[in-house]
C-alpha positions as a Markdown table, in Angstrom:
| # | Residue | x | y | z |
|---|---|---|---|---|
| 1 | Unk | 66.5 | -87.3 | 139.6 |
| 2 | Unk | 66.1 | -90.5 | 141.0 |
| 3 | Unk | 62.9 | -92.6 | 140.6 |
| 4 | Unk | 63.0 | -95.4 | 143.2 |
| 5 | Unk | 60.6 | -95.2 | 146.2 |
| 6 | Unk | 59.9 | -97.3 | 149.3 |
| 7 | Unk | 56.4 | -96.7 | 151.3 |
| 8 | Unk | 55.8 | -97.4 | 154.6 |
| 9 | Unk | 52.4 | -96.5 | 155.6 |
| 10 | Unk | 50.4 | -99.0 | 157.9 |
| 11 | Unk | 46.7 | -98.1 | 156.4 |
| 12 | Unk | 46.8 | -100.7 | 153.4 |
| 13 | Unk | 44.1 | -98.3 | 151.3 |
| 14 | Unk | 46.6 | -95.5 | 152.0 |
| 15 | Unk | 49.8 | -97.4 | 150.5 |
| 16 | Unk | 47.3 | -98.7 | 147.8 |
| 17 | Unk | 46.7 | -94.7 | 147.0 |
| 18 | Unk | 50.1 | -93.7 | 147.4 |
| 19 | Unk | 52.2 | -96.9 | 145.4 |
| 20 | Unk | 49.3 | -95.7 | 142.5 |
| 21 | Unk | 49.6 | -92.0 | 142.4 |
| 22 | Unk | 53.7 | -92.7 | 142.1 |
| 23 | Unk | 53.1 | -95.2 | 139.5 |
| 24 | Unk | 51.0 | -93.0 | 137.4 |
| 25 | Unk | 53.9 | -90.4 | 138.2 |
| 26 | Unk | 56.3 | -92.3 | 136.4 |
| 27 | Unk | 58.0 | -93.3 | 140.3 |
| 28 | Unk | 58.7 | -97.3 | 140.4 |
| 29 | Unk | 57.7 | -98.7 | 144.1 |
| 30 | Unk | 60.5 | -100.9 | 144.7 |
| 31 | Unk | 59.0 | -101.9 | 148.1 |
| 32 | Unk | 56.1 | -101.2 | 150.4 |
| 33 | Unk | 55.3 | -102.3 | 154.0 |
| 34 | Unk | 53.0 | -101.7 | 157.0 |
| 35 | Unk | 56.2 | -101.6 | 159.2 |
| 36 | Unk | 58.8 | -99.1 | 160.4 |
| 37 | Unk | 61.3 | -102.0 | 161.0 |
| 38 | Unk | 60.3 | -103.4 | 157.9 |
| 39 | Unk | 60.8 | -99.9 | 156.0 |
| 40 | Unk | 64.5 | -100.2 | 157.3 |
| 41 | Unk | 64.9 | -103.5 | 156.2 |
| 42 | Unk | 63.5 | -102.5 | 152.0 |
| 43 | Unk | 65.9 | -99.5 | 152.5 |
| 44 | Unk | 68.6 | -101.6 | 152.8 |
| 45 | Unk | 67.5 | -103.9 | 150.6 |
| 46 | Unk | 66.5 | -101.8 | 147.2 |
| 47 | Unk | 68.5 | -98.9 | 148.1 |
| 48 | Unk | 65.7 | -96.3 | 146.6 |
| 49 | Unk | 65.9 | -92.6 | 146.2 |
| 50 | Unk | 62.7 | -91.8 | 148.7 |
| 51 | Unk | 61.3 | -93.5 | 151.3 |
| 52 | Unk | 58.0 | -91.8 | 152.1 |
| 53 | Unk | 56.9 | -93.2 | 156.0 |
| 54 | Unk | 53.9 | -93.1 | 158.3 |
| 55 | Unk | 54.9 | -91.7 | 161.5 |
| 56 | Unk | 52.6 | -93.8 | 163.0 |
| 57 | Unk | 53.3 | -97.2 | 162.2 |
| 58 | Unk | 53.8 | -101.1 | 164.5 |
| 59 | Unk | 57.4 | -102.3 | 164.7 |
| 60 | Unk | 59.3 | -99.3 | 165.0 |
| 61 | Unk | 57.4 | -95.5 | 163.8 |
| 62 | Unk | 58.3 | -93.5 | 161.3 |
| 63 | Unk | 60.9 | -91.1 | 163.1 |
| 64 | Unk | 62.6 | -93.7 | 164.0 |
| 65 | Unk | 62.7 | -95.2 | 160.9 |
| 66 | Unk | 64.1 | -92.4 | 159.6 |
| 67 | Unk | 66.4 | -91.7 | 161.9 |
| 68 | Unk | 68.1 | -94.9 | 161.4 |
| 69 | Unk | 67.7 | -94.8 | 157.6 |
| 70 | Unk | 69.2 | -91.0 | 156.9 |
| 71 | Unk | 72.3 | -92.3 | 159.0 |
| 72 | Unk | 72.8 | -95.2 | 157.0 |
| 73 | Unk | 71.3 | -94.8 | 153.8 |
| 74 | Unk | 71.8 | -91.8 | 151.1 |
| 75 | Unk | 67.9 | -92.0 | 150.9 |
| 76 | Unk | 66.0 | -88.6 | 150.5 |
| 77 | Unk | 63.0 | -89.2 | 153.4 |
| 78 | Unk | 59.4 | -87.8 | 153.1 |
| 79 | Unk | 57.2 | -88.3 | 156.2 |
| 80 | Unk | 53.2 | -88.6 | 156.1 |
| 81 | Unk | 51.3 | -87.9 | 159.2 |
| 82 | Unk | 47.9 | -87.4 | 160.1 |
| 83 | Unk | 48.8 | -85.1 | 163.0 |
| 84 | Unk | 50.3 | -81.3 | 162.2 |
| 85 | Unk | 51.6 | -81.3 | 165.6 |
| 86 | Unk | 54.8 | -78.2 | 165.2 |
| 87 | Unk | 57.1 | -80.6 | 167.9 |
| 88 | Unk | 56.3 | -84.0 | 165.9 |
| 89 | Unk | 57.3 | -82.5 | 162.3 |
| 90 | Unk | 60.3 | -80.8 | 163.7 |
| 91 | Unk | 61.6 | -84.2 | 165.6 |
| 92 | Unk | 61.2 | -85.6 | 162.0 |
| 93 | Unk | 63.4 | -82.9 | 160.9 |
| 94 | Unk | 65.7 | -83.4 | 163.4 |
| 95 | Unk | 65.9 | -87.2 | 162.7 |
| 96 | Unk | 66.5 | -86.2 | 158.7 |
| 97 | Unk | 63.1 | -85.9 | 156.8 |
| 98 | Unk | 63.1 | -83.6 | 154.3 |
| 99 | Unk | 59.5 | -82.9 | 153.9 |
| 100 | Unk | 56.6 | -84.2 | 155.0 |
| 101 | Unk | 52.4 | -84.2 | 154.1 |
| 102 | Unk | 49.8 | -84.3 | 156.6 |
| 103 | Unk | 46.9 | -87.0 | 155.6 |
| 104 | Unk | 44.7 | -86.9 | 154.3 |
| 105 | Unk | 46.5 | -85.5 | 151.2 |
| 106 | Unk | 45.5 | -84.8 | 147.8 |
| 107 | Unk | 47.4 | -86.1 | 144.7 |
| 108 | Unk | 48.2 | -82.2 | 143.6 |
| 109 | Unk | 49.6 | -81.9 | 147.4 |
| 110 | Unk | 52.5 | -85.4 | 147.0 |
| 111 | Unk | 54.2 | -84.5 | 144.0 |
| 112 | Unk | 55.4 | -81.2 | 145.4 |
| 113 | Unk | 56.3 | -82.8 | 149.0 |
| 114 | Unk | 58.0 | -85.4 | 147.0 |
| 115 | Unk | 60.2 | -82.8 | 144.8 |
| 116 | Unk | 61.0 | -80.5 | 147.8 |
| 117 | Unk | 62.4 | -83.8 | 149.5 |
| 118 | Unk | 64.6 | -84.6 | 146.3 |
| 119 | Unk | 65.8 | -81.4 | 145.8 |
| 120 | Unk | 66.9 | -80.5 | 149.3 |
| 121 | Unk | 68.6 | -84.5 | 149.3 |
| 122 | Unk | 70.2 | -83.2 | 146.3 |
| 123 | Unk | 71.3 | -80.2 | 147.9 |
| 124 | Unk | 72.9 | -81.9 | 150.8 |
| 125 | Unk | 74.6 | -84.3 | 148.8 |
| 126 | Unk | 76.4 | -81.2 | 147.3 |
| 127 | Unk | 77.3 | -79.7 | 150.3 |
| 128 | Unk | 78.6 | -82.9 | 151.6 |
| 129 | Unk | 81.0 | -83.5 | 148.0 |
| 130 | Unk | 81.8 | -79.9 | 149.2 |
| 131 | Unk | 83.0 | -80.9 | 152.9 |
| 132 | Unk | 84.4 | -84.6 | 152.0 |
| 133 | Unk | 88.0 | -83.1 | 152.0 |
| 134 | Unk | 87.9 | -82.5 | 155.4 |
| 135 | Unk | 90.1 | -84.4 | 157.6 |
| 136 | Unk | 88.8 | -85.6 | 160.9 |
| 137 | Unk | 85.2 | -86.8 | 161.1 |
| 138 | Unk | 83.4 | -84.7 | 163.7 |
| 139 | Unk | 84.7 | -81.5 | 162.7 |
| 140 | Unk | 83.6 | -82.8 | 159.5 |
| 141 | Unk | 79.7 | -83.5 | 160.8 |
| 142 | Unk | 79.5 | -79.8 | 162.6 |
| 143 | Unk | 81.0 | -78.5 | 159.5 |
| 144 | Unk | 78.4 | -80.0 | 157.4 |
| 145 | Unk | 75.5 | -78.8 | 159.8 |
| 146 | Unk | 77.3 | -75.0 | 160.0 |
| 147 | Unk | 77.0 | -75.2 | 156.3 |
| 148 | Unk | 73.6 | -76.0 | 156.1 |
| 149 | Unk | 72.7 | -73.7 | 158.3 |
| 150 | Unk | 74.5 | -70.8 | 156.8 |
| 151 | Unk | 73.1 | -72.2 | 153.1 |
| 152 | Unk | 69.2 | -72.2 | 154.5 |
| 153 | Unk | 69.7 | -68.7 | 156.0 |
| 154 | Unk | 71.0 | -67.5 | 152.9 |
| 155 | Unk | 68.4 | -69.6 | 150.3 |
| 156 | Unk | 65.3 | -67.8 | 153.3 |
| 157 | Unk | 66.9 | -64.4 | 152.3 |
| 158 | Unk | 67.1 | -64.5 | 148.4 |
| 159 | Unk | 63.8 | -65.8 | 148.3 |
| 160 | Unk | 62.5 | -62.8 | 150.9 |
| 161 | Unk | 64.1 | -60.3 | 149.4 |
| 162 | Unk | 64.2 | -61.5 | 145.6 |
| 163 | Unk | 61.2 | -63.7 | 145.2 |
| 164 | Unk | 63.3 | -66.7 | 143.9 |
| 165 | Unk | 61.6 | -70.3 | 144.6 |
| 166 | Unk | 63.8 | -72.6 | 146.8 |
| 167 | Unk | 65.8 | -74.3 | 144.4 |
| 168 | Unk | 66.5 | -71.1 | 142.2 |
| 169 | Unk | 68.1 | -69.8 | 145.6 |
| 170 | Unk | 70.1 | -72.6 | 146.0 |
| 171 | Unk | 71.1 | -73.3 | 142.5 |
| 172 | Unk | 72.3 | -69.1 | 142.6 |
| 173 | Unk | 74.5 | -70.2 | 146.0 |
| 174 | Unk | 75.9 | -73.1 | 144.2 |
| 175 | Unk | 77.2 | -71.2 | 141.1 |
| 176 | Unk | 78.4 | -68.4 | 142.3 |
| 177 | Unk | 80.4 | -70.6 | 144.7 |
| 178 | Unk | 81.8 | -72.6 | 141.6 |
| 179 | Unk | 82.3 | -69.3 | 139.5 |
| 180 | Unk | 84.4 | -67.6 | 142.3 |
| 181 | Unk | 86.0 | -71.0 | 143.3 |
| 182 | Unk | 85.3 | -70.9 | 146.6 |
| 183 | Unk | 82.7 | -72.9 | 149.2 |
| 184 | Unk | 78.9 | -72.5 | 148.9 |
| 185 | Unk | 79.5 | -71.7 | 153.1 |
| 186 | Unk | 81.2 | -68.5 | 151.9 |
| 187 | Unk | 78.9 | -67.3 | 149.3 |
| 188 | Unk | 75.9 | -68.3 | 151.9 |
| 189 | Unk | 78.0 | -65.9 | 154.7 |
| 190 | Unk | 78.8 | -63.4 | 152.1 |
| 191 | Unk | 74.5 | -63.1 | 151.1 |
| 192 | Unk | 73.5 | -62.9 | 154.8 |
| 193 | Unk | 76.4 | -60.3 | 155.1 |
| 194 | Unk | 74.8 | -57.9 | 151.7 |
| 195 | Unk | 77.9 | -58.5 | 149.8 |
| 196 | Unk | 76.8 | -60.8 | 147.4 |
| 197 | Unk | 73.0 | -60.5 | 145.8 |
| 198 | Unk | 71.7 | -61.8 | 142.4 |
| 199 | Unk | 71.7 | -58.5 | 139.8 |
């Protein structure tokens, strides 16, 4: 799991709590700003493993920053806001955050956040190995969101109906795809359809 993060958060005592709740985590701040264009600019820069961002920030906000970071960068993106507005955390889904904290936030309530961002950037990064031997580019894209559509179906079912936590959903997907030597978008079809279930 990677350990590099960038913050972008425009209250300095905020960043100040963040960069030192990461530190004592064992995370290395590679960069921090006040700035959205900024955040862009460190992505680039230190290519990290998280960039954590204020959505409300000068120079650019944080969906934006994401937006223009997730489709440039292979950087797993946690937003912080201070608003738990449904529309406003589902535009930064849409522009590729993976998680996201509503301030103020307690040190037991970042770690989590931070690991459910990982994980589900690791678990695209799999299912975009899986799709890279697709030919043409834009079948390629709608393939990739089919799949993860199909996979976050499946991964909401086993952990409905079989109590498994998020990543023990996935990680079940994922092997059973690689024991039967066929595409996690199969096996995630093949759960939603009842064939396949853990014992």
């Amino acid at each position: 799991m990677g350990r590099r993060v960038v913050i972008a958060e425009d209250e300095a005592i905020v960043r100040l709590d963040l960069k030192e709740i990461l530190e004592d985590e064992g995370y290395e701040v590679v960069g921090e700003t006040g700035r959205g264009d900024q955040a862009v600019e460190l992505v680039a820069e230190h290519k990290p493993d998280l960039a954590i961002l204020d959505v409300k920030m000068p120079g650019m906000d944080g969906i934006a920053a994401a937006r223009q970071i997730v489709s440039q960068y292979k950087v797993a993106v946690l937003i912080l806001t201070a608003f738990s507005q449904r529309d406003l955390i589902e535009e930064a889904r849409d522009a590729g955050a993976l998680a996201y904290l509503i301030k103020p936030f307690q040190r037991a309530e970042l770690i989590p956040a931070i690991e459910v961002a990982m994980a589900r950037f690791a678990e695209i990064r799999a299912l975009e190995e899986e799709n890279e031997g697709l030919e043409e580019k834009s079948r390629s894209l709608e393939e990739q969101l089919e799949t993860r559509r199909l996979v976050d179906r499946a991964k909401g079912l086993l952990m409905d109906s079989y109590g498994l936590k998020e990543h023990e959903a996935f990680s079940f997907i994922q092997h059973t795809a690689m024991d039967k030597r066929t595409k996690m978008r199969d096996i995630a079809q093949q759960i939603l359809e009842g064939v396949v279930s853990p014992s």
